[in-house]
Structures are given as C-alpha cells and as structure tokens.
C-alpha positions as CSV (number, residue, x, y, z in Angstrom):
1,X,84.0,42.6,50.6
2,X,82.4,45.3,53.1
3,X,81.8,43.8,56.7
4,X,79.6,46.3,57.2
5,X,77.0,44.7,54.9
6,X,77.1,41.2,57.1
7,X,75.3,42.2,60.1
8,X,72.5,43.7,57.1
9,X,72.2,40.6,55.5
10,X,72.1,38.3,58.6
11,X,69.3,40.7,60.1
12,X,67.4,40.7,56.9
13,X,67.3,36.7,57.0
14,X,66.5,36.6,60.9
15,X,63.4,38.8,60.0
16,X,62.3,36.7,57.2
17,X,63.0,33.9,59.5
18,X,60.9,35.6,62.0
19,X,58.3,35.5,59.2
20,X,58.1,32.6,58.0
21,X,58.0,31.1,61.7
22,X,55.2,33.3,62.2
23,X,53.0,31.5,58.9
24,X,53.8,27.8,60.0
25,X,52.3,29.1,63.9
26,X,49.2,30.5,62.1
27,X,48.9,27.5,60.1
28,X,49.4,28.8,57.1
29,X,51.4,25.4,56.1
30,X,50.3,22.7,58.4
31,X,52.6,20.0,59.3
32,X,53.7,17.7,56.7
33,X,53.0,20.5,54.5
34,X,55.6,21.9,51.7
35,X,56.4,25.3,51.7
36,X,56.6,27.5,48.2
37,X,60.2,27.2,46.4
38,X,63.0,29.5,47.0
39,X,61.7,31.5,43.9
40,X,58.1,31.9,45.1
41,X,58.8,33.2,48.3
42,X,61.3,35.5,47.3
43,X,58.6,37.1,44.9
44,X,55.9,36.7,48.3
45,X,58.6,38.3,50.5
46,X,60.3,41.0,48.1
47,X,63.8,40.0,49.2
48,X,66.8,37.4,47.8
49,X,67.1,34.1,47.3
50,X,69.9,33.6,49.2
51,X,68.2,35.6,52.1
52,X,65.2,33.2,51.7
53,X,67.6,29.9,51.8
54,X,69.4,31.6,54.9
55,X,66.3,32.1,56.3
56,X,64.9,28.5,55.5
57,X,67.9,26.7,57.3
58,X,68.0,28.5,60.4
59,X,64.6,26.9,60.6
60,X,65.3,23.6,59.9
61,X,68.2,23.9,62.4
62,X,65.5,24.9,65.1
63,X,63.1,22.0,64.0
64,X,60.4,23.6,62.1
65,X,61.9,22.8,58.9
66,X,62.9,19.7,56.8
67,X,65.1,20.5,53.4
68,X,64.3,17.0,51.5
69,X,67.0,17.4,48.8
70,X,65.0,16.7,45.7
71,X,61.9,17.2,47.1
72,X,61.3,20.6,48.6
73,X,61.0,21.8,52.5
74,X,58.4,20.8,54.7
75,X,57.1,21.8,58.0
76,X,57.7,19.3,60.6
77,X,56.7,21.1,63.8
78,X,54.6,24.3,64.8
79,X,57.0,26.0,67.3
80,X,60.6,25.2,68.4
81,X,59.1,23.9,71.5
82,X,56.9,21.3,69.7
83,X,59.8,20.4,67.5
84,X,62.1,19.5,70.8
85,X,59.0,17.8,71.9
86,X,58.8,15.7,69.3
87,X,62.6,14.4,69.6
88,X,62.2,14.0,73.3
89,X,59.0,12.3,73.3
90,X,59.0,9.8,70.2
91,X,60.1,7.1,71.9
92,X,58.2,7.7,75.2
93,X,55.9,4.5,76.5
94,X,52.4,5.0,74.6
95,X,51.2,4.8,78.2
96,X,53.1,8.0,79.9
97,X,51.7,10.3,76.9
98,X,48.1,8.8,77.6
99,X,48.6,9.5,81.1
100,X,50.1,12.9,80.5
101,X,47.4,13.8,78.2
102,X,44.5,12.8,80.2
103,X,45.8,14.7,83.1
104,X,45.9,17.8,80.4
105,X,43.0,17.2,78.3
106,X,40.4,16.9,81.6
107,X,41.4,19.8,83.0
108,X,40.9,21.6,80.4
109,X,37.1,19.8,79.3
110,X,36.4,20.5,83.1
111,X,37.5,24.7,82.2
112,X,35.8,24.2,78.5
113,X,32.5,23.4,80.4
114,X,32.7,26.4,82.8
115,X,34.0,29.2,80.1
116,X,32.9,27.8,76.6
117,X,31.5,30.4,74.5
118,X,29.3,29.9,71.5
119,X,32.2,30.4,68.8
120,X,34.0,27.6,71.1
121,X,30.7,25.5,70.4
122,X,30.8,25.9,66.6
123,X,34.4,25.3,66.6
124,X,34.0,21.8,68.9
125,X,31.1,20.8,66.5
126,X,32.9,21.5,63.2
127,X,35.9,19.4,64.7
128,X,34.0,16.7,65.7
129,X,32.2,16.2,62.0
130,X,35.3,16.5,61.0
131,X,36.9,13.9,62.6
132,X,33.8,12.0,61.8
133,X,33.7,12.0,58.2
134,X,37.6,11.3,58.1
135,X,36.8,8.2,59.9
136,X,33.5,7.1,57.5
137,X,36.3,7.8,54.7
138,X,38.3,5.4,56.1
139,X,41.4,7.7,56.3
140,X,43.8,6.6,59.1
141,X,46.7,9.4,58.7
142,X,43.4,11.9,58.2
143,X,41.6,10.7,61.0
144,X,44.8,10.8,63.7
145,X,45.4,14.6,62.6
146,X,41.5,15.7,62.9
147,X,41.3,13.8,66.3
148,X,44.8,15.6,67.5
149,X,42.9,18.8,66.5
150,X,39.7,17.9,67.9
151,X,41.3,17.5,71.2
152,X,43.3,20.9,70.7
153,X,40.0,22.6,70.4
154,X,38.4,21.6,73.1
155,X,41.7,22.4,75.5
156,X,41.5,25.9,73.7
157,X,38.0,26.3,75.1
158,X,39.4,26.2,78.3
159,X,40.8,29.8,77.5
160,X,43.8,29.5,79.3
161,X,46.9,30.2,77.4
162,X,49.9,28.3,79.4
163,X,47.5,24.8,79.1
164,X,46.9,25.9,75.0
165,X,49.8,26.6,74.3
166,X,51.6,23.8,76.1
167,X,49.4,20.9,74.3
168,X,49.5,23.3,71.0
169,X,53.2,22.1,71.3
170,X,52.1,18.7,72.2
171,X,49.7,18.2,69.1
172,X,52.2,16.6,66.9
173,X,53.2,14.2,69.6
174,X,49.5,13.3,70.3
175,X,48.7,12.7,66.3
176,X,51.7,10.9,65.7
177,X,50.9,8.0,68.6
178,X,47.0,8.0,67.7
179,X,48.6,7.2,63.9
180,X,50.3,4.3,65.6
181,X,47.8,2.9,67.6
182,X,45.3,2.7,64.7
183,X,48.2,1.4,62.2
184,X,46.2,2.6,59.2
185,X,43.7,0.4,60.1
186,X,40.3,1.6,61.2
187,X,38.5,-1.0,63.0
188,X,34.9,-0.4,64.4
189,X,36.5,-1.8,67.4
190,X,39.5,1.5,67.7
191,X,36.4,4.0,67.6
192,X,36.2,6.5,70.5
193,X,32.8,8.2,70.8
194,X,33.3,12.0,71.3
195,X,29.9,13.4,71.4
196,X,29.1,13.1,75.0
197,X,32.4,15.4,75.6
198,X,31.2,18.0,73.7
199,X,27.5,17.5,75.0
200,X,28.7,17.7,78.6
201,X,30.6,21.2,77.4
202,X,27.5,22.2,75.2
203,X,25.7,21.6,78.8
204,X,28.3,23.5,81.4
205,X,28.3,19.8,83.0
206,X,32.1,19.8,84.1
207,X,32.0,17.1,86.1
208,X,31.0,14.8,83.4
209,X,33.0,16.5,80.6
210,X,36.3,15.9,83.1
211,X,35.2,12.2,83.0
212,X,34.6,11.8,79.4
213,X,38.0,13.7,78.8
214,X,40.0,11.6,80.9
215,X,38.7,8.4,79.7
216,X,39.3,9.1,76.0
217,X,43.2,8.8,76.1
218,X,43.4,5.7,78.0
219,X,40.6,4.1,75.6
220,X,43.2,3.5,73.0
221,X,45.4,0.9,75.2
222,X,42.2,-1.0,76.1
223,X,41.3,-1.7,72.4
C-alpha cells in the first residue's frame, strides 16, 4: 500500500464532505429529507463510492447525517451548530425556548419593520399562505415546519446575519416543540393569527410588530 495516497483520499472525502454540507445549508435536502444513494452521488459528484461513504459518515458524526441501515441517510440538521442545538436543547422546558424565542423573534420583527424590503414582503406573504393552507389541510407535522420557516423569514428580514444565522440554527428546535405542542392535533383553539405581524412590517410599524412577535411564542402555553 502507498501512504502517500492516504492524505489524497482523506482530502478528496473532506471536499466532498465540504459539498455535500454545503447542499443540506442551501436546502437542497431539507430536514427529514433522504439524500441520493451512494451510486447516485458518486455519478452527481464524479468521484468513488467509498469516497462518497467516507464522506457521508464524517457527517453523520458531526450531526447533519443519519445512516438508517435499511433505509437510506437523512438529513437531521442544517449546520453542525443546529445539530448540537438540537441535542442540547430537546429536553429544555417548552417555556425557556418560548422565552428565548420571543426575546429573538421581536427583535428581529422590530428590525424587519425598519429595513424590510419588497422581496422580504413577498417572501413573508408566500410564508404566511403557506403556513395557512398547511393548516386548512389539516397537516400537523406540515404546519409546525411552515410555521418554524415562517418565523425564520421574518427574522431574515431583519438583515442581520449573527440573529439569522443564530435562529437558522435554532429552526429545528423551534419546529420540533411547535410539533409537540399541537400533538398532530389541529384545534381551532391552537391557531395563532400571523397577519397583523406581517401587516405591522408591511406598514414599518415596529412597535407593533415587536408586540405581535413577542406574543406569538408564548401563545402556545396559554392554549
């Protein structure tokens, strides 16, 4: 065996790696989503199998991966951050992430209001029908991700990259207790009205879109 070939391989696979991290933070395979086969990204990429399954399991030991023997590999986090996030905050009190989040989520509304552009509107308003529809549908586990992404979109239309990025990480976290407050179960009474935040962004009010964000975490332990 050369040696000299080792460091090669190893640095091929981190760049794949590298890769492949980059398509799950696009969102090119959303949580929960499988990724192609072995085979098929091999073919994508132009490299080896075995550089591709090297590849594959350094990311499942950061996080971003699951390899479901039988099954396939999934994406289970958008960043190493959000993966650690998920392991440190999944059994946190329902109450400290609402807290947390409203703290997040109304500064950012109150920054959405002030620099909100017009592609930031469209955005808000396709998220919100969304999330809408999803709930007319009666889709629980469809309804908790659209609201998680809802609330991502209007923090991103506070343009400020520590605060996006940071709840970015936080997004799986977020869905995952909005899934367990509703417990598949969509009741008129679990419904949380969302227009008036986007109104008071639509209309640069930021006082009232800081109160309308900071109400909308804390709405779920009152129902």
């Amino acid at each position: 065996m050369n040696l000299e070939t080792v460091p090669r391989r190893s640095t091929l696979a981190a760049e794949i790696a590298d890769r492949l991290r980059a398509q799950i933070m696009s969102g090119t395979w959303p949580v929960g989503d499988r990724i192609p086969t072995e085979s098929e990204l091999a073919a994508q990429l132009g490299t080896a199998r075995n550089t591709i399954r090297e590849a594959v399991r350094a990311l499942a030991y950061t996080g971003l991966l699951e390899i479901r023997q039988g099954s396939g590999t999934y994406v289970t986090a958008t960043s190493e951050l959000a993966a650690v996030m998920q392991r440190r905050f999944a059994n946190t009190p329902l109450r400290d992430v609402n807290e947390f989040r409203a703290a997040l989520e109304s500064t950012a509304a109150g920054l959405a209001a002030t620099r909100r552009t017009t592609t930031d509107l469209r955005r808000l308003e396709r998220a919100l029908a969304r999330r809408d529809q999803h709930w007319k549908e009666g889709d629980a586990a469809r309804f908790a991700d659209a609201d998680a992404t809802f609330h991502l979109t209007v923090v991103a239309a506070a343009h400020n990259q520590v605060i996006t990025e940071l709840y970015a990480d936080l997004r799986t976290v977020v869905r995952d207790r909005i899934a367990t407050e509703l417990s598949g179960n969509l009741r008129p009474d679990k419904y949380v009205d969302h227009n008036r935040l986007v109104e008071a962004i639509r209309d640069k009010n930021v006082g009232r879109a800081v109160t309308e964000a900071a109400a909308h975490p804390h709405s779920w332990n009152r129902r």
